[in-house]
py3Dmol code that shows the C-alpha trace and the ligand (Angstrom):
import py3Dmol

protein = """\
ATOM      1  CA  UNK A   1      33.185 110.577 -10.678  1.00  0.00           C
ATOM      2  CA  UNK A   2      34.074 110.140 -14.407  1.00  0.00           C
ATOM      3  CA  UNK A   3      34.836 106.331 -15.568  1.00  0.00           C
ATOM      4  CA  UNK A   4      38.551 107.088 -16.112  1.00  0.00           C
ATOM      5  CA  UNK A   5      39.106 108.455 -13.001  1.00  0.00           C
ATOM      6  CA  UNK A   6      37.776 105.397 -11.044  1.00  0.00           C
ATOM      7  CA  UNK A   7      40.213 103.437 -13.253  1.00  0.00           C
ATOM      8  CA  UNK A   8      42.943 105.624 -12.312  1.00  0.00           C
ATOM      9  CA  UNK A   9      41.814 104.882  -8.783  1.00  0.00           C
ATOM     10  CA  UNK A  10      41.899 101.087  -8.894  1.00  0.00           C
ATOM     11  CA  UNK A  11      44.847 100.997 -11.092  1.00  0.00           C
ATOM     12  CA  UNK A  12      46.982 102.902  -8.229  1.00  0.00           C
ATOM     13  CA  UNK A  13      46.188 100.872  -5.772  1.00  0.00           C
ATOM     14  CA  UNK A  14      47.134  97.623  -7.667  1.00  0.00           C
ATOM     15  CA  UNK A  15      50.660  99.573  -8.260  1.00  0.00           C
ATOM     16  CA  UNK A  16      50.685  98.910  -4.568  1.00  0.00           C
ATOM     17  CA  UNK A  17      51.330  94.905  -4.793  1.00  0.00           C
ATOM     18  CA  UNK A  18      53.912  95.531  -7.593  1.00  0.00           C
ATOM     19  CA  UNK A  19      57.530  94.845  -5.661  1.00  0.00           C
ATOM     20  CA  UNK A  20      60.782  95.897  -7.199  1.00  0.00           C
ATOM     21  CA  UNK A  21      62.402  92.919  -9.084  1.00  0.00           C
ATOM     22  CA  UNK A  22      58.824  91.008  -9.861  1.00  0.00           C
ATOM     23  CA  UNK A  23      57.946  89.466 -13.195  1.00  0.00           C
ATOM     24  CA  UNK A  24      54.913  90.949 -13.995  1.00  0.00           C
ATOM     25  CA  UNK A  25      51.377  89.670 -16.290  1.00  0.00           C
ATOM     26  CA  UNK A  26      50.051  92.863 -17.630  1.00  0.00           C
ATOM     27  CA  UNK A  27      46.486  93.215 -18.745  1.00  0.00           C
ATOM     28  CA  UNK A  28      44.355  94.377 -21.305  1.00  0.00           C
ATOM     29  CA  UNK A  29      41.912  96.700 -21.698  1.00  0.00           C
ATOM     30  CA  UNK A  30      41.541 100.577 -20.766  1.00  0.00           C
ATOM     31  CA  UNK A  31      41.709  99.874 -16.772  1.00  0.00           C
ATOM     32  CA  UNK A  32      44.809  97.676 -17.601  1.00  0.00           C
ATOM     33  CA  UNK A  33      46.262 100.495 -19.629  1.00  0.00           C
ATOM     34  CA  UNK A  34      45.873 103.115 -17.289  1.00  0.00           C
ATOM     35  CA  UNK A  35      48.142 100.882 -14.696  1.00  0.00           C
ATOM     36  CA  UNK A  36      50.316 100.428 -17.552  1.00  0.00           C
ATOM     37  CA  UNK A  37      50.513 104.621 -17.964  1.00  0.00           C
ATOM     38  CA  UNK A  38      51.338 104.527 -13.998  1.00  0.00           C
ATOM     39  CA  UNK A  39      53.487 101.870 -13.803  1.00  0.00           C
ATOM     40  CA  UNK A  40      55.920 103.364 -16.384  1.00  0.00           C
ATOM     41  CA  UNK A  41      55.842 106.454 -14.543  1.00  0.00           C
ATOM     42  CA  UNK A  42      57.323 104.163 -11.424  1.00  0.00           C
ATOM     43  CA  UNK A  43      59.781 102.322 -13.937  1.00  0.00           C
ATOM     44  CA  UNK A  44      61.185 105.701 -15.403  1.00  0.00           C
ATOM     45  CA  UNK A  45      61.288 106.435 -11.036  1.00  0.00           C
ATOM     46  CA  UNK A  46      63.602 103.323 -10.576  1.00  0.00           C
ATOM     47  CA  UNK A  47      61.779 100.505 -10.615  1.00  0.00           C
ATOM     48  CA  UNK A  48      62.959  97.181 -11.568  1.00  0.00           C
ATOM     49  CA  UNK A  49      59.943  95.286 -13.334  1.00  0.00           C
ATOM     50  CA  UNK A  50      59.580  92.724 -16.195  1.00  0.00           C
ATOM     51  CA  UNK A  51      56.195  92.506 -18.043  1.00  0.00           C
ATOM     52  CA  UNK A  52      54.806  89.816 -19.899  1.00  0.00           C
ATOM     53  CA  UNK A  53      52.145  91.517 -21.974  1.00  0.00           C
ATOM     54  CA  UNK A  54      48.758  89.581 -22.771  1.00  0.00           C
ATOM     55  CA  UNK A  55      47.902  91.793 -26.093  1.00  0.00           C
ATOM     56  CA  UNK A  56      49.869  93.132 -29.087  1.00  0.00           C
ATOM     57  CA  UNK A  57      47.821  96.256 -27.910  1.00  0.00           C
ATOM     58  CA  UNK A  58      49.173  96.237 -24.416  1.00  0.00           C
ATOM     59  CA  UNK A  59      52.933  95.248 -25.777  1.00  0.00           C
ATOM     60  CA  UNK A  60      52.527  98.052 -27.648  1.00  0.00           C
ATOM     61  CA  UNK A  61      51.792 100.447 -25.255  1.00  0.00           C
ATOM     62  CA  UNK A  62      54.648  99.030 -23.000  1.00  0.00           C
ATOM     63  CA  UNK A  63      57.256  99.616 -25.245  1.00  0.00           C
ATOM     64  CA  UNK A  64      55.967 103.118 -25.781  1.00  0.00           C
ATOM     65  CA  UNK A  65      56.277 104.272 -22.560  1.00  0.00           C
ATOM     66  CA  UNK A  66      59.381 102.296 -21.427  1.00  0.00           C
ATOM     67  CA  UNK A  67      58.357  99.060 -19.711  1.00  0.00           C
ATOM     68  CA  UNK A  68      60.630  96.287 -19.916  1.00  0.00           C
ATOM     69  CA  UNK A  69      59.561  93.365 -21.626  1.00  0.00           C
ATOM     70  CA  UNK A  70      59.767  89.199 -21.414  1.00  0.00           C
ATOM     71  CA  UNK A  71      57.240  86.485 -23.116  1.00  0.00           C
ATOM     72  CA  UNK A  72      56.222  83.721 -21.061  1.00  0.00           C
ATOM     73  CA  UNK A  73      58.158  81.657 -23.306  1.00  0.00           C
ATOM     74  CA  UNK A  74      61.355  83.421 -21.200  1.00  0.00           C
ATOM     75  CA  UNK A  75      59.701  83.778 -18.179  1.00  0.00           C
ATOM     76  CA  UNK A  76      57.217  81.208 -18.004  1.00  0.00           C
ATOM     77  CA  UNK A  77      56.428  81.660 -14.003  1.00  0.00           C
ATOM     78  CA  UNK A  78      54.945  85.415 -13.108  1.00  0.00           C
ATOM     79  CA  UNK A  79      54.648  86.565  -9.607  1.00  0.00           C
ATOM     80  CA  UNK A  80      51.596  88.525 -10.171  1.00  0.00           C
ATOM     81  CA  UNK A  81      49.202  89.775 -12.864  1.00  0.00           C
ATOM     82  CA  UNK A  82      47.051  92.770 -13.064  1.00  0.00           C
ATOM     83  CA  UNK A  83      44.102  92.890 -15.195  1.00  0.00           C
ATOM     84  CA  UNK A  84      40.808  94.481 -15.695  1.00  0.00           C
ATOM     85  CA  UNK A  85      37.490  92.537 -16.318  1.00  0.00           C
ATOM     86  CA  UNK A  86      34.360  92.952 -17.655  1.00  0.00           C
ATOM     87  CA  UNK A  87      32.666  91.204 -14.799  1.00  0.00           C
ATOM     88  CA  UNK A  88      33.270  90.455 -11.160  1.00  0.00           C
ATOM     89  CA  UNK A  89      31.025  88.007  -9.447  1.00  0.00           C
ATOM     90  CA  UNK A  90      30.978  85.453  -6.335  1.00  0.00           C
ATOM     91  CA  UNK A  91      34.260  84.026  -4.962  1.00  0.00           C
ATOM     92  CA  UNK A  92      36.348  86.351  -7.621  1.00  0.00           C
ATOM     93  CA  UNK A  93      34.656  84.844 -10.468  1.00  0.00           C
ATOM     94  CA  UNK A  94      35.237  86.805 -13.886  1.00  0.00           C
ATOM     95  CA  UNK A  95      34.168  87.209 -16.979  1.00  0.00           C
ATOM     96  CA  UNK A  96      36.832  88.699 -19.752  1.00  0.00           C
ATOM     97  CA  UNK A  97      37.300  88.793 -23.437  1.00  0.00           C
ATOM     98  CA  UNK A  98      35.803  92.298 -24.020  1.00  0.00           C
ATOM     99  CA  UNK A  99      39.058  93.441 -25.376  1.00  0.00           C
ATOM    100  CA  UNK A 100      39.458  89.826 -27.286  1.00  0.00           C
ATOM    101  CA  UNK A 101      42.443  89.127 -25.480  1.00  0.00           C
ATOM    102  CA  UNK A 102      41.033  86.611 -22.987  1.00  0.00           C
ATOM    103  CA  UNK A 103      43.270  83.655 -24.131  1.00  0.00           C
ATOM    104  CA  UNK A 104      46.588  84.893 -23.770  1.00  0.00           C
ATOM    105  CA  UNK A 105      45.161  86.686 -20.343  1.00  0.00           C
ATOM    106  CA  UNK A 106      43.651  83.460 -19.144  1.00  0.00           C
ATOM    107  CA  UNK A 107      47.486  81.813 -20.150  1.00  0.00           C
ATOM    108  CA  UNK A 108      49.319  84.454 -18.388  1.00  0.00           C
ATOM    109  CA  UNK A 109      47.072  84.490 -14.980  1.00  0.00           C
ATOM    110  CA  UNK A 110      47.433  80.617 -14.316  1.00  0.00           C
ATOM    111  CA  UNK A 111      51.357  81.245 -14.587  1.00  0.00           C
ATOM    112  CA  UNK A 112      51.248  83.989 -12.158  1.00  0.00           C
ATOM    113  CA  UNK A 113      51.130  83.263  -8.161  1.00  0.00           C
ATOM    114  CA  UNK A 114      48.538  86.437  -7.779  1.00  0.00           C
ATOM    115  CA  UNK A 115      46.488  87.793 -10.135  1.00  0.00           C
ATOM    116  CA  UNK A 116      44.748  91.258  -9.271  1.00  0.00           C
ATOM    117  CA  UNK A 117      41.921  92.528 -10.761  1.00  0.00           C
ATOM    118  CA  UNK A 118      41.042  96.136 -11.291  1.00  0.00           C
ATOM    119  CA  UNK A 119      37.811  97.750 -12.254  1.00  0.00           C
ATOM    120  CA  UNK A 120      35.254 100.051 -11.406  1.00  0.00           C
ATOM    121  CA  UNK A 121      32.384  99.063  -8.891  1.00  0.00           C
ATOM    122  CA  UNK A 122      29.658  98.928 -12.034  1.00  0.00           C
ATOM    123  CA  UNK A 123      31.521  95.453 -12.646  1.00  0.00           C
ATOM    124  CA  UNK A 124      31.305  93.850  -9.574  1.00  0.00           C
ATOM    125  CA  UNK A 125      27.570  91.717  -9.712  1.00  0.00           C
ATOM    126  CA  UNK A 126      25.792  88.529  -7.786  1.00  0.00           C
ATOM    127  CA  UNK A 127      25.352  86.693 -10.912  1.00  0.00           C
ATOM    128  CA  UNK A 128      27.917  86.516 -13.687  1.00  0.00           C
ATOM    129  CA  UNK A 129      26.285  86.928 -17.316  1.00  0.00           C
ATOM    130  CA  UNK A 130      24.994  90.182 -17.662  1.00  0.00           C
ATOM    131  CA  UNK A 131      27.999  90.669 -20.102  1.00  0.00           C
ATOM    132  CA  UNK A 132      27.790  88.536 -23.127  1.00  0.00           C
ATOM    133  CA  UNK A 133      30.405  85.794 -22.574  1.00  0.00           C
ATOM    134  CA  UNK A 134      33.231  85.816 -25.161  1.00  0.00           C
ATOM    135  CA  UNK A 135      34.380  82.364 -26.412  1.00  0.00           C
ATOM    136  CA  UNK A 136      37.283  82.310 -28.548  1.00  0.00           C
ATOM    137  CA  UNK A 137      36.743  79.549 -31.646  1.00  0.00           C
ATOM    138  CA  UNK A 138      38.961  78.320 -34.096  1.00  0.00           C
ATOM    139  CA  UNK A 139      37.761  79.554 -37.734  1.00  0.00           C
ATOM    140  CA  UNK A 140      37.611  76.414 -38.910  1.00  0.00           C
ATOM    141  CA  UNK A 141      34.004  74.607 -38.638  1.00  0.00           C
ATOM    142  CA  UNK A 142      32.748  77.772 -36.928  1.00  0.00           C
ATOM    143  CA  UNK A 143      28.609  76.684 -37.580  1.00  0.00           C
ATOM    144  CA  UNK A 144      29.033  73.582 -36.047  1.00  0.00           C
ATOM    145  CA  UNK A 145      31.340  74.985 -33.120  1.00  0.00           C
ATOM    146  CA  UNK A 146      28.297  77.541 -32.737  1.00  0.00           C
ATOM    147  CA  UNK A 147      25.412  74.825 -33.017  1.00  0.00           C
ATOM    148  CA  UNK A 148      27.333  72.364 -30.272  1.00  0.00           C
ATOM    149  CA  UNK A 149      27.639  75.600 -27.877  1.00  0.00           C
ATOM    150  CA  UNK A 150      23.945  76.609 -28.360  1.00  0.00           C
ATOM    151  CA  UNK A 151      23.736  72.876 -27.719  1.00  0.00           C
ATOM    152  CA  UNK A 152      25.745  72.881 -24.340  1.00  0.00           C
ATOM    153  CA  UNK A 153      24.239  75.827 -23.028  1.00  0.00           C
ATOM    154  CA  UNK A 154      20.695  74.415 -23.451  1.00  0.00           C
ATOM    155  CA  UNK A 155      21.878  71.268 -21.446  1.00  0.00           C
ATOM    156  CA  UNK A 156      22.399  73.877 -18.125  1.00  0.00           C
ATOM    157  CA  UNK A 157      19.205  75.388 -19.100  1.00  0.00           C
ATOM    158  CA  UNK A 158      20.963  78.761 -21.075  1.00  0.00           C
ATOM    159  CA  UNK A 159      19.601  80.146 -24.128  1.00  0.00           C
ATOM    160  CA  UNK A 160      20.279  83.408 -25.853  1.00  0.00           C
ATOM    161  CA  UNK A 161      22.088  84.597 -28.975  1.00  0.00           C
ATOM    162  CA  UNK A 162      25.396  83.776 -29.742  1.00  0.00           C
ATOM    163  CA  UNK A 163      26.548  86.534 -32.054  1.00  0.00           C
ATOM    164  CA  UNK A 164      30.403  86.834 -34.255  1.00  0.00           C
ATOM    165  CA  UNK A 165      32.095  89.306 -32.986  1.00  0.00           C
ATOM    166  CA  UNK A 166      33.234  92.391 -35.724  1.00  0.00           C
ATOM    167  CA  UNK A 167      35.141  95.022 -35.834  1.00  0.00           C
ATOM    168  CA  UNK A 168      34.607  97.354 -39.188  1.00  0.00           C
ATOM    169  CA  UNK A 169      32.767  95.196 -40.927  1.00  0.00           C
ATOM    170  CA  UNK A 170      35.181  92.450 -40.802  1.00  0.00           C
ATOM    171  CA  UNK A 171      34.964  89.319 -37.774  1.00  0.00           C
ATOM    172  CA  UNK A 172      37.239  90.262 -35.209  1.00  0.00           C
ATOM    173  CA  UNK A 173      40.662  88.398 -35.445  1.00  0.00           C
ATOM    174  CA  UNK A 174      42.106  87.818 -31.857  1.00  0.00           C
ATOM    175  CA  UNK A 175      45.889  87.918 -31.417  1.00  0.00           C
ATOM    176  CA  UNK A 176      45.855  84.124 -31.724  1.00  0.00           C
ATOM    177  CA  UNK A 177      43.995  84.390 -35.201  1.00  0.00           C
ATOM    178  CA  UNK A 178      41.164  82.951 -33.980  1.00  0.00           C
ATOM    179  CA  UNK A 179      37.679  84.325 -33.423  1.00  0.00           C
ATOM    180  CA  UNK A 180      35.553  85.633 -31.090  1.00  0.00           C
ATOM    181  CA  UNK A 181      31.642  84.633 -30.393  1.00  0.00           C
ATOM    182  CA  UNK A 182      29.799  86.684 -27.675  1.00  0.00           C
ATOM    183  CA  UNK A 183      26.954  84.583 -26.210  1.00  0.00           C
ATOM    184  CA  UNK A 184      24.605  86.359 -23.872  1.00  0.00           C
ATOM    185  CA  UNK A 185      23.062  83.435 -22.281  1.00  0.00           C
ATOM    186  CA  UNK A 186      21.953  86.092 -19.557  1.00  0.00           C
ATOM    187  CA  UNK A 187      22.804  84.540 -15.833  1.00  0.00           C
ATOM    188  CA  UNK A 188      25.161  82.086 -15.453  1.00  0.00           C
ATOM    189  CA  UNK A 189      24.457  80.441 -12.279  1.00  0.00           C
ATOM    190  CA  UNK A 190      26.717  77.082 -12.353  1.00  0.00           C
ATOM    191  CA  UNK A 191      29.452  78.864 -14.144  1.00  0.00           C
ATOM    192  CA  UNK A 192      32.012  75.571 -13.481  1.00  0.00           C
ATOM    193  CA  UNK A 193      29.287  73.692 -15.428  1.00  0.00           C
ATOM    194  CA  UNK A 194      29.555  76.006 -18.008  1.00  0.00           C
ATOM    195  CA  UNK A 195      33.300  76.636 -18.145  1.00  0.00           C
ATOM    196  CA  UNK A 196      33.571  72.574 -18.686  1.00  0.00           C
ATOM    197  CA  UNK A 197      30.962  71.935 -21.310  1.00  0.00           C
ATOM    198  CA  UNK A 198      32.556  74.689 -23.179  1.00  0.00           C
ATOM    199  CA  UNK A 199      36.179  73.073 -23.365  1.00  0.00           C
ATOM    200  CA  UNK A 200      34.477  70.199 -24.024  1.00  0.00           C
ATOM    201  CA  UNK A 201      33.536  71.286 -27.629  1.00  0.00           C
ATOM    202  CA  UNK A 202      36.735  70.883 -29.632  1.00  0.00           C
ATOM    203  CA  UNK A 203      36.345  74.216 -31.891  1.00  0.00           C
ATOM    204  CA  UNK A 204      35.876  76.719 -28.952  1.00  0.00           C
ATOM    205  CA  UNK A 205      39.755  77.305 -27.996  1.00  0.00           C
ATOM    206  CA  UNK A 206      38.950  79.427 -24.306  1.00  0.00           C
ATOM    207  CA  UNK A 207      36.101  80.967 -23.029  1.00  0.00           C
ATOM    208  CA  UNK A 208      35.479  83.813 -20.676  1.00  0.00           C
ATOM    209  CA  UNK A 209      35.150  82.828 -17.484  1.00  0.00           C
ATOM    210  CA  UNK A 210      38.312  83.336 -15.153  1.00  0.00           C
ATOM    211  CA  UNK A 211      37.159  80.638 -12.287  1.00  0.00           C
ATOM    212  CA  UNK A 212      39.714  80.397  -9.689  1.00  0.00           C
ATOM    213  CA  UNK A 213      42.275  82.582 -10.819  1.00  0.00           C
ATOM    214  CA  UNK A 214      41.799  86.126  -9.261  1.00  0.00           C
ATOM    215  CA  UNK A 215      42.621  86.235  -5.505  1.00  0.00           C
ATOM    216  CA  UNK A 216      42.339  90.323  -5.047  1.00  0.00           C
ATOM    217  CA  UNK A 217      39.657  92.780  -7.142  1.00  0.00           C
ATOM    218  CA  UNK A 218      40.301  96.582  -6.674  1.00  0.00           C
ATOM    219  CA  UNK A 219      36.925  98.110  -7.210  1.00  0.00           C
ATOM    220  CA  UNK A 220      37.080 101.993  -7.143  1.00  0.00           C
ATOM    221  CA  UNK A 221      33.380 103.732  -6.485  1.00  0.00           C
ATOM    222  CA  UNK A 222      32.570 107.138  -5.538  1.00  0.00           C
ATOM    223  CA  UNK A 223      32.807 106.096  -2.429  1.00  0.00           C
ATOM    224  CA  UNK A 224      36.536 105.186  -2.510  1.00  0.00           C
ATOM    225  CA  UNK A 225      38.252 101.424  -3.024  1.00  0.00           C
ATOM    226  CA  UNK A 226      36.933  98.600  -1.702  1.00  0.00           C
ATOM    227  CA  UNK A 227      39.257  95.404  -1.884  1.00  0.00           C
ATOM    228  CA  UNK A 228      37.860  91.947  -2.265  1.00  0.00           C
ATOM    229  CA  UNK A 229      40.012  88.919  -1.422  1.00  0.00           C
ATOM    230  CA  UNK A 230      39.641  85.232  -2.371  1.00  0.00           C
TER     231      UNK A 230
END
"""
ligand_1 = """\
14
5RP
C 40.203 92.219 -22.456
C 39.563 92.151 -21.124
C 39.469 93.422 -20.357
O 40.176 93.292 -19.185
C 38.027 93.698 -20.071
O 37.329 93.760 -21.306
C 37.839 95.009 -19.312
O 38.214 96.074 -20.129
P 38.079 97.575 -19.640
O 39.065 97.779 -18.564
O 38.368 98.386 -20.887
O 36.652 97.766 -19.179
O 39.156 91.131 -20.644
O 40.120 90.983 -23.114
"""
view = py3Dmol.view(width=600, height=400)
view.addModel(protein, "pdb")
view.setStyle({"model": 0}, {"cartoon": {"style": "trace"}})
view.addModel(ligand_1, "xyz")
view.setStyle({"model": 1}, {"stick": {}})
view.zoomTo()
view.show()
């Protein structure tokens, strides 16, 4: 089965928490965008929805197609929050950021009650870290920001490159106007270790790693969906 399709899969099923009147954290990424594509087909059907969006790129989309729109600054408590992720690991564990949007997406799921994720089964793994972990920095004293997380990682034992993230030859600006380093320290095993030693540096703004937050993932195969619950 193509990728898109199991997308389309997941994303379906997550339409299937969505209840008319909720206020709604809305993901980003292509498996977010694809419930975004079905949940407007539902809106333009009736129902009564408000989105907060965690990307330009996704606000974008939802004004496009007709979903209603809030900011958390309105609607500062979410019942639920669907998102993709670019890993899923023990206990609902994720890794995000591939799209660069995990701050506002890490904002927006710790002010929703649920937060649903939806991917394809390639994501789900035993060990988080196969996909480089992106840590959003501030800009300012970026060398020494990267130096004291090379310097935390090798603490917990993690080594590996820790690479700026571009986009056209230019660093990647996130929605926040901060930027993005990818560090593929390989395995994470104590990702709460990690998580903490990160905040503790005070040029890395968020990191990655979604600990605690996801309750449901919505993993499409070829085999069909398969639900995990936390
Ligand atoms: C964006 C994200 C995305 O949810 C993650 O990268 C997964 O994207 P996709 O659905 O395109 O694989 O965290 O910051």
């Amino acid at each position: 089965m193509d990728p898109r399709t199991l997308k389309i899969k997941a994303a379906a099923e997550a339409l299937t928490y969505v209840k008319d009147g909720m206020r709604l954290g809305i993901g980003t990424g292509s498996t977010a965008e694809e419930f975004v594509r079905l949940l407007a087909e539902k809106v333009a059907a009736g129902l009564d929805v408000i989105g907060v969006p965690t990307s330009e790129r996704t606000a974008a989309l939802c004004q496009e197609l007709g979903v209603k729109l809030t900011t958390l600054e309105e609607t500062p408590v979410l019942d639920l929050t669907i998102d993709g992720a670019d890993e899923i690991g023990p206990e609902l564990a994720l890794i995000k950021g591939g799209g660069g949007a995990l701050l506002r997406e890490k904002i927006v799921a710790a002010a929703s009650a649920q937060m649903v994720v939806i991917a394809d089964e390639s994501k789900n793994v035993d060990t988080l870290g196969r996909f480089p972990l992106p840590i959003e920095v501030n800009r300012f004293g970026l060398a020494a920001t990267t130096i004291a997380i090379e310097k935390a990682a090798s603490d917990l034992d993690l080594s590996g490159s820790i690479t700026l993230r571009m986009t056209g030859g230019e660093a990647f600006v996130t929605d926040g106007g901060h930027l993005i380093l990818d560090a593929s320290f390989g395995r994470i095993p104590d990702t709460r270790a990690l998580s903490s030693a990160l905040h503790a540096i005070p040029g890395v703004v968020e990191h990655g790693l979604f600990l605690g937050l996801a309750r449901v993932a919505i993993l499409a195969g070829a085999d069909g969906i398969r639900t995990r619950t936390q």
